[in-house]
C-alpha positions as CSV (number, residue, x, y, z in Angstrom):
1,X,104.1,88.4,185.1
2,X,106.3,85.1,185.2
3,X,104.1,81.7,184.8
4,X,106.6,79.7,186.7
5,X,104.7,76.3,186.1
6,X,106.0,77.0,182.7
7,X,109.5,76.0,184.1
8,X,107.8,72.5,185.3
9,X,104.7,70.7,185.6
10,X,104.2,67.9,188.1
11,X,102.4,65.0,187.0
12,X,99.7,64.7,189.4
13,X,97.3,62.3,188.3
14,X,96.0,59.6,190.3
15,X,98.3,61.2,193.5
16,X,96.9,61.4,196.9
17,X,97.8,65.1,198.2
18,X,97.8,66.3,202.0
19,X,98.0,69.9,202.2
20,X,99.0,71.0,205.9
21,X,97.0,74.4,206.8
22,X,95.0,73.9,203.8
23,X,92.2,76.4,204.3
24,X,93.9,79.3,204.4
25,X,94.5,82.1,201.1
26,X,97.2,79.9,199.8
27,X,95.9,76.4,201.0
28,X,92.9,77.2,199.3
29,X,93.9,78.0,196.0
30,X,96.1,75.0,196.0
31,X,93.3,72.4,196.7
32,X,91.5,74.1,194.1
33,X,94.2,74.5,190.9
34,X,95.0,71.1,191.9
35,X,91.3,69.8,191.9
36,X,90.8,71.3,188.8
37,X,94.0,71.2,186.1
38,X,95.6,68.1,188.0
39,X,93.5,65.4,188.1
40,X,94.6,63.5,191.9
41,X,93.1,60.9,193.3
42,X,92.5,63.0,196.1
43,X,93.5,66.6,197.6
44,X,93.0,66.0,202.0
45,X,93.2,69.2,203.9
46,X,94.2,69.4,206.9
47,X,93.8,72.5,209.3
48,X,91.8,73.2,212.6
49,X,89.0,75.2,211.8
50,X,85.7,73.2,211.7
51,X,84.1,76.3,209.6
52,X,87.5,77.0,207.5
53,X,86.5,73.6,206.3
54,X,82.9,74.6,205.3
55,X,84.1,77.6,203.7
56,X,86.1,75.8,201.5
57,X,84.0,72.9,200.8
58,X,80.9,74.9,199.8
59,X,83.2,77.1,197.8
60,X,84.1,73.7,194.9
61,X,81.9,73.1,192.1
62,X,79.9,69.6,192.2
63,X,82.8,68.1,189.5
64,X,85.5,69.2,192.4
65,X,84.1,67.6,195.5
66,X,84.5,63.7,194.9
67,X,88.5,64.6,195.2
68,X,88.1,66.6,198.4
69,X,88.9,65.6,201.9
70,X,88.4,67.1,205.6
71,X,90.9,66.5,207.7
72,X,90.0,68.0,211.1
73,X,94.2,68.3,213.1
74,X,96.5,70.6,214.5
75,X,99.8,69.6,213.5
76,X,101.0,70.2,217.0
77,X,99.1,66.5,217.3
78,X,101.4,64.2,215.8
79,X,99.4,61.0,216.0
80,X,96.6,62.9,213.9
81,X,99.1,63.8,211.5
82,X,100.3,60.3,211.4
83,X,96.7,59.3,210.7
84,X,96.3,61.6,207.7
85,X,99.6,60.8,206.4
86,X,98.5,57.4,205.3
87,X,98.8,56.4,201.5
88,X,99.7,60.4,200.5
89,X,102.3,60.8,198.1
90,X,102.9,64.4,198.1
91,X,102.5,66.8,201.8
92,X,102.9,70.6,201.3
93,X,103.0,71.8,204.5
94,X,101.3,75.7,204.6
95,X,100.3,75.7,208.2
96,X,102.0,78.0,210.6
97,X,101.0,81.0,212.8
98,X,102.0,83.9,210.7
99,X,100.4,87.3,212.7
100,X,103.9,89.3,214.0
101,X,102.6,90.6,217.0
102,X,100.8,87.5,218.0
103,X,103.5,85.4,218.3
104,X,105.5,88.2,220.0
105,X,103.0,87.9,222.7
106,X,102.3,84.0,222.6
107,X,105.9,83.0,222.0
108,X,105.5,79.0,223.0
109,X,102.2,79.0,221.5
110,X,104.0,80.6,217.5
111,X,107.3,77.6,218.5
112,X,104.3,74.8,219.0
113,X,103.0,75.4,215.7
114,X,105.8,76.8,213.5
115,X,108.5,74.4,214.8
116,X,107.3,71.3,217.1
117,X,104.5,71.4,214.2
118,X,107.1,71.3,211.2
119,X,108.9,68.4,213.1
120,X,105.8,66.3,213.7
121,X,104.8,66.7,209.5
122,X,108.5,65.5,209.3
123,X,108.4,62.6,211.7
124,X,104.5,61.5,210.0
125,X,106.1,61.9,206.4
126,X,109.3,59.6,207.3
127,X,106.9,56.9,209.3
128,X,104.7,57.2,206.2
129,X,107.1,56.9,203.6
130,X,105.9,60.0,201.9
131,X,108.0,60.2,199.2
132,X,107.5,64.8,198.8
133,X,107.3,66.8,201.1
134,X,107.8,70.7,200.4
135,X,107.3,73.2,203.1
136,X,106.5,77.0,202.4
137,X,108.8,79.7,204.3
138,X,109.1,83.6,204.0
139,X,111.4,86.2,203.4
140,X,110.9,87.0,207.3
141,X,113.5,83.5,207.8
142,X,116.7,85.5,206.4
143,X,117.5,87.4,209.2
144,X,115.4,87.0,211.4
145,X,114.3,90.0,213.8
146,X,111.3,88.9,214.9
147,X,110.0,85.2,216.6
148,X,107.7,84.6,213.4
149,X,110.7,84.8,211.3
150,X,113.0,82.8,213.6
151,X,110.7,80.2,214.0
152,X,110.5,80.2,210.4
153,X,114.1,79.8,210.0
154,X,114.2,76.8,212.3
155,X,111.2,75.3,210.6
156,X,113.6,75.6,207.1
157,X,116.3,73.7,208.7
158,X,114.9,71.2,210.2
159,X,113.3,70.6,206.6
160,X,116.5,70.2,204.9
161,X,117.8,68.5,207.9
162,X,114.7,65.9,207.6
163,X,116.7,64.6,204.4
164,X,119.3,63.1,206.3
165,X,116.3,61.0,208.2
166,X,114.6,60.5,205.5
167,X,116.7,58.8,203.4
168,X,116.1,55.2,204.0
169,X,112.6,55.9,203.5
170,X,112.5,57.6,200.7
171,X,111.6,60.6,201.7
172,X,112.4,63.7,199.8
173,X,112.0,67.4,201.6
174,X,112.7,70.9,200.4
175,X,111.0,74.7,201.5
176,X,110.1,77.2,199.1
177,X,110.5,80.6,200.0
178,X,108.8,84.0,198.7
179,X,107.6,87.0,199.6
180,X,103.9,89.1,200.9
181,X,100.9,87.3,198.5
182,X,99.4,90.1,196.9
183,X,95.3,89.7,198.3
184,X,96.2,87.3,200.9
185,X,94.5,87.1,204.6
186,X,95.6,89.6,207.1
187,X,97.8,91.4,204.2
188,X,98.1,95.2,203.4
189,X,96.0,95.0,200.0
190,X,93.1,94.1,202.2
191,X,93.6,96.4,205.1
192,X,93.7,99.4,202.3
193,X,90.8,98.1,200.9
194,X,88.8,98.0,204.1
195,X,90.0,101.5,205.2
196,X,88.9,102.7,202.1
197,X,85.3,101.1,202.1
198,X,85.5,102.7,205.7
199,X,85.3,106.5,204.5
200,X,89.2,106.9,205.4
201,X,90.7,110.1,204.6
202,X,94.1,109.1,204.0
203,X,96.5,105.8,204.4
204,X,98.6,104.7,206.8
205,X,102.2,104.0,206.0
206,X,104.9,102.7,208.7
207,X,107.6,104.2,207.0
208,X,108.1,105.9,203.4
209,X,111.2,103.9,202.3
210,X,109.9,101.0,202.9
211,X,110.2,97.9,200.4
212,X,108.2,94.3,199.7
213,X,108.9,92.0,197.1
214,X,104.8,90.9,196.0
215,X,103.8,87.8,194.3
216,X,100.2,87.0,193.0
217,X,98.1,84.0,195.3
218,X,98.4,82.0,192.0
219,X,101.8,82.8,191.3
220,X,102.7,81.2,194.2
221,X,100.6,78.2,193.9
222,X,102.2,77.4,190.5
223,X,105.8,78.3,192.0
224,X,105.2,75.4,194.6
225,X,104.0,73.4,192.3
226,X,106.7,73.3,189.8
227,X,109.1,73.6,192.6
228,X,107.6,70.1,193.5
229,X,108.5,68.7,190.2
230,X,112.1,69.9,190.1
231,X,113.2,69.4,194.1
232,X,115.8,66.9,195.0
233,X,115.6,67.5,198.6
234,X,117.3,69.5,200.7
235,X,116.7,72.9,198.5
236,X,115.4,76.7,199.3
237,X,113.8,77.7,196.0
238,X,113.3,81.1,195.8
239,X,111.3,83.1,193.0
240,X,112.4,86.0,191.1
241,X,109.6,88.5,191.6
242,X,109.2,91.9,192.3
243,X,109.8,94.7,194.2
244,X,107.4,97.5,195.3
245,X,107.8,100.5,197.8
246,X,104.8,100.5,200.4
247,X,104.0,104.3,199.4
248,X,103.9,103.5,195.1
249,X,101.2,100.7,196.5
250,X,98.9,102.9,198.0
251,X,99.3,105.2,195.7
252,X,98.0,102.5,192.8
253,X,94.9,101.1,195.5
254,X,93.9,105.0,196.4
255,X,95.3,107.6,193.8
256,X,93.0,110.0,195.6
257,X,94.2,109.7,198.7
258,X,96.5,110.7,200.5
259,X,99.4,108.9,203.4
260,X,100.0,109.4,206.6
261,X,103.2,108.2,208.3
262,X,103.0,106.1,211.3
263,X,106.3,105.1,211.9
264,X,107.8,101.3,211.6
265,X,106.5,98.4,213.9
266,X,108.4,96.6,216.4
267,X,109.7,93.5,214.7
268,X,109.4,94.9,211.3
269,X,112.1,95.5,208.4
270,X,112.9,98.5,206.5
271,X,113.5,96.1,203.5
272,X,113.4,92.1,203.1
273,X,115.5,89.8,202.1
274,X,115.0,86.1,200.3
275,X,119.3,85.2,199.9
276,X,121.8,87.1,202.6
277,X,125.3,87.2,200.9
278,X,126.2,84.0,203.1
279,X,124.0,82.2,201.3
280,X,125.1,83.2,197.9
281,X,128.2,80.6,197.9
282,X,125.7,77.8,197.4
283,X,122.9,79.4,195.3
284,X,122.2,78.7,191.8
285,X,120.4,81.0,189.3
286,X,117.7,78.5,187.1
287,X,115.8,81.7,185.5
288,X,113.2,82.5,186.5
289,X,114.2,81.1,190.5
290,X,117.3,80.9,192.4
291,X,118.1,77.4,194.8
292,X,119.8,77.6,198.0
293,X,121.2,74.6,198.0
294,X,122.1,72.1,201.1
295,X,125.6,73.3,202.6
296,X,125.3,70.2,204.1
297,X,124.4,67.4,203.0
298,X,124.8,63.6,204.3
299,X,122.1,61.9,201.5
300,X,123.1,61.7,197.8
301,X,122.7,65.0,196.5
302,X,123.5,66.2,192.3
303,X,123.9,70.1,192.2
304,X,121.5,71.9,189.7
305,X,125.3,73.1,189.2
306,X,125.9,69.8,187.1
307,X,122.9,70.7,184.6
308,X,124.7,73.5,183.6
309,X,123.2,76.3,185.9
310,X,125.5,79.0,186.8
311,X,126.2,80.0,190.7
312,X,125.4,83.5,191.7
313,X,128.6,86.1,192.5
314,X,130.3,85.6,195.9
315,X,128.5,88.6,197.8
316,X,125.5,88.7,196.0
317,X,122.1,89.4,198.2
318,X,118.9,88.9,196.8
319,X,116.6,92.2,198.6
320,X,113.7,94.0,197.9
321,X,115.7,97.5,197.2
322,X,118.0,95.8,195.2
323,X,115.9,94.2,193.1
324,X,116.5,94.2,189.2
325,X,112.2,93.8,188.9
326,X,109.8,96.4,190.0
327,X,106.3,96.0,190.0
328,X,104.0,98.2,187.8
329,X,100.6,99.2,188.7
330,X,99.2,97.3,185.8
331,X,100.2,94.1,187.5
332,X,98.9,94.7,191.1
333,X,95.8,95.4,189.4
334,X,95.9,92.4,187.6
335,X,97.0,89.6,190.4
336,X,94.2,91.7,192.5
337,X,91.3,92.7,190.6
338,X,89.1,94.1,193.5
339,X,91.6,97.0,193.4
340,X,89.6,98.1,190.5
341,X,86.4,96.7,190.8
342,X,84.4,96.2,187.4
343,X,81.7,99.0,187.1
């Protein structure tokens, strides 16, 4: 399993840090891997839910709560956000309305959030003087079929974009991008899971082909976190992680039991993609990530290009069934031990 906070380590200590949509599976285990190995002044969360809140607060050891903060907001409210944004050096913006179908049927409600919201964090980070900002994407962005992933994709470029306004402030922005968080809220790990505790006698798959890359929930923290230390602004960092087919999943969660095909979804993918080959002319390969770099850019800007990183092949796409890495069952069991539950 890569430990991408190998590649960088922020220093942390003393920072005030705003997480947007910080109670949720991701938001979460950020407040806490910061509150625990980072030493900030202060970690403020900032999401809607009164009793997300509680859940997370009563979730922190004694040692862990001095640093914590509640911050009650939508970040459709930009005047809250503004509030919140006061004195932090560091936003990373994980709120956004994710659900596929629900934002198929609530279209202006999924745009409010995903992209008004992403332009308000920018607006309160420039007015702020914020000097990071780093907004977690998806796969779903790179081609988008569906209004989650488009409203995704805007939210990406208006992030990059926020650069060029940001300058003069010192404002820095850049998006990281991955794939399904292994364990996560509303994902597929615990949907098998609760079928299974259910009595099911067999598991549904959309479509037999079908491809994901996966990353672990802590994986991903330390990916944003080290992405954090190495942005310029203006990037698309993009982990190299792997692949797994839907079926070889359920097989490792229920070796017993047997699938059922139920055909794909509307607004769903065969296979995803994190770099579409028109991306590849201004991608860089740094290991264990690739960068997407600005195409444009109006705000000084050195290429990772210049510190001797190589540029992928013209053509290349970066897709879950073309992946080089493929996920064994020994790491899915691993990065989501209730899979196998102690005895």
């Amino acid at each position: 399993m890569t430990h991408f906070i190998d590649k960088a380590r922020p220093d942390l200590k003393g920072k005030s840090i705003l997480i947007t949509g910080g109670t949720g599976s991701l938001g979460s285990q950020l407040t806490k891997t910061l509150l625990r190995h980072y030493a900030p002044r202060r970690v403020a969360v900032y999401a809607r839910d009164e009793f997300d809140h509680c859940e997370l607060q009563n979730s922190l050891s004694a040692e862990e709560l001095p640093g914590f903060r509640s911050f009650i907001g939508d970040v459709r409210d930009v005047d809250r956000l503004f509030m919140a944004c006061q004195g932090v050096d560091v936003i990373i913006h994980a709120a956004a309305l994710k659900q596929i179908p629900m934002a198929e049927y609530n279209p202006f409600e999924c745009i409010k959030t995903n992209v008004i919201g992403a332009q308000n964090v920018v607006q309160a980070a420039i007015r702020c003087k914020v000097p990071k900002v780093i907004a977690l994407s998806t796969d779903k962005a790179v081609n988008p079929i569906n209004l989650y992933g488009a409203s995704k994709l805007a939210a990406d470029k208006i992030f990059v974009g926020a650069n060029s306004l940001g300058a003069d402030a010192g404002s820095h922005f850049s998006v990281v991008r991955y794939g399904n968080v292994l364990g996560s809220k509303g994902s597929i790990v615990p949907f098998f899971l609760k079928l299974m505790r259910e009595g099911t006698k067999s598991l549904p798959i959309t479509d037999d082909r079908m491809t994901r890359f996966w990353i672990s929930l802590q994986q991903a923290v330390d990916f944003v976190l080290s992405s954090l230390e190495l942005m310029r602004g203006g990037e698309i960092f993009i982990p190299k992680i792997p692949s797994m087919k839907i079926t070889d999943l359920a097989s490792a969660i229920a070796p017993h039991l047997p699938q059922h095909i139920i055909g794909i979804r509307p607004g769903e993918k065969l296979h995803e993609l994190m770099i579409d080959c028109h991306s590849a002319r201004t991608t860089i390969d740094m290991g264990d990530r690739f960068v997407i770099e600005p195409e444009w850019h109006f705000w000084p800007y050195k290429s990772y290009a210049e510190d001797g990183y190589p540029r992928v092949e013209e053509g290349f796409e970066y897709g879950s069934n073309v992946n080089d890495v493929w996920m064994e069952e020994s790491e899915l069991v691993s990065a989501v031990p209730a899979i196998r539950p102690a005895a």
